[in-house]
C-alpha positions as CSV (number, residue, x, y, z in Angstrom):
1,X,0.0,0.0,0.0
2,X,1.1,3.2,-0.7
3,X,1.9,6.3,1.5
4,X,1.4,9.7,1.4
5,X,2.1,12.8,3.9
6,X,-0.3,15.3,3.9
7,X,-0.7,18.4,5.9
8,X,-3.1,20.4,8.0
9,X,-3.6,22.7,4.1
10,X,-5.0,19.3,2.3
11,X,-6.8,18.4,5.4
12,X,-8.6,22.0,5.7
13,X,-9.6,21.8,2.3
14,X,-11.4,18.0,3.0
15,X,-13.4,19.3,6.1
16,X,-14.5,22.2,4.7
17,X,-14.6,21.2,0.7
18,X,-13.0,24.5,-0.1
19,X,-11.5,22.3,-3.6
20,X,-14.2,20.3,-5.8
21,X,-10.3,18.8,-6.2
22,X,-10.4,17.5,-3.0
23,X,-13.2,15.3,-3.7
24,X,-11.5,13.6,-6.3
25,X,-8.4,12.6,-4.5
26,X,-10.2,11.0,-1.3
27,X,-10.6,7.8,-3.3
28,X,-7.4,7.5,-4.0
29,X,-6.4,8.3,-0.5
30,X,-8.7,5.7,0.5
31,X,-6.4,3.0,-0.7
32,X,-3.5,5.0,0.8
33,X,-1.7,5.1,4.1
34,X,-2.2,8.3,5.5
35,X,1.1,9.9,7.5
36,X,1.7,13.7,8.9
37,X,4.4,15.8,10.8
38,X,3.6,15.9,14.4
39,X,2.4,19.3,14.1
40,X,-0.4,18.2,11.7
41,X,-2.9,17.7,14.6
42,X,-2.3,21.1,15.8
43,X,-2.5,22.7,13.0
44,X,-5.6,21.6,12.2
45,X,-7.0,22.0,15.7
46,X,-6.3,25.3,15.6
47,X,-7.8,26.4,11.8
48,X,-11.0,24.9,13.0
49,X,-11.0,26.9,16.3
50,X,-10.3,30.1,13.7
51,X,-13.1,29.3,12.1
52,X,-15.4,28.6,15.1
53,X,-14.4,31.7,16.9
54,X,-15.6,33.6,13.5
55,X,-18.5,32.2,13.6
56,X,-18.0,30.2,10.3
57,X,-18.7,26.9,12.3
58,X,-20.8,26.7,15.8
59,X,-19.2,24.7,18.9
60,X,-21.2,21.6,18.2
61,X,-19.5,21.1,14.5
62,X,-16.1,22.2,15.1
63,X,-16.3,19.4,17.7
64,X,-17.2,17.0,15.2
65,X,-15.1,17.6,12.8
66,X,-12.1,17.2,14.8
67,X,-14.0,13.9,16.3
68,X,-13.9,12.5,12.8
69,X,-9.8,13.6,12.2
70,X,-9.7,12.0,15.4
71,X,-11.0,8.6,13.9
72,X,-8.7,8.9,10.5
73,X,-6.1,6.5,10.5
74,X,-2.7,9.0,10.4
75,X,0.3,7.8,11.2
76,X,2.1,10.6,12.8
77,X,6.1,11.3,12.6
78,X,7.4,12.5,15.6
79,X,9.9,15.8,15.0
80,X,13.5,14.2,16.0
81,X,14.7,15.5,19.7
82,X,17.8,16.5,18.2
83,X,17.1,18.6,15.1
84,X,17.8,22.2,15.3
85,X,16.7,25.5,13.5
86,X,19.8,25.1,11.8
87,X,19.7,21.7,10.8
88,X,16.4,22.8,9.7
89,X,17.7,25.5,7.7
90,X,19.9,22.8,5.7
């Protein structure tokens, strides 16, 4: 099975359909393996609470659309202890 990383952007535009080309890649990412950076969940958290707090979602929905991400199977990579802003920089 095939993986592919995805990020809070690609996820944002799934939960709130902001790309009729979003629809057409969930199949495929169906048959995938989903993985994300460890900030992925935060990320995401935090653009629905955006949206919530602008009243562009109430509390009730914001809660279930992070219960569904919750239920996604994403594996999620850990940032390494030992990089720096540096190494990032590389």
């Amino acid at each position: 099975m095939a993986r592919i990383v995805i990020d809070a952007s690609v996820t944002m535009a799934w939960l709130f359909d902001e790309d009729a080309a979003a629809a057409k890649v969930k199949p495929v990412l169906d048959r995938c393996e989903l993985v994300a950076p460890w900030l992925w969940r935060l990320e995401v958290t935090n653009a629905v609470l955006v949206r919530e707090r602008r009243k562009l979602l109430t509390e009730s929905q914001a809660f279930r659309l992070l219960q569904l991400l919750d239920e996604l199977a994403i594996e999620l990579v850990a940032e390494p202890l030992a990089r720096s802003a540096s190494g990032l920089l590389r």
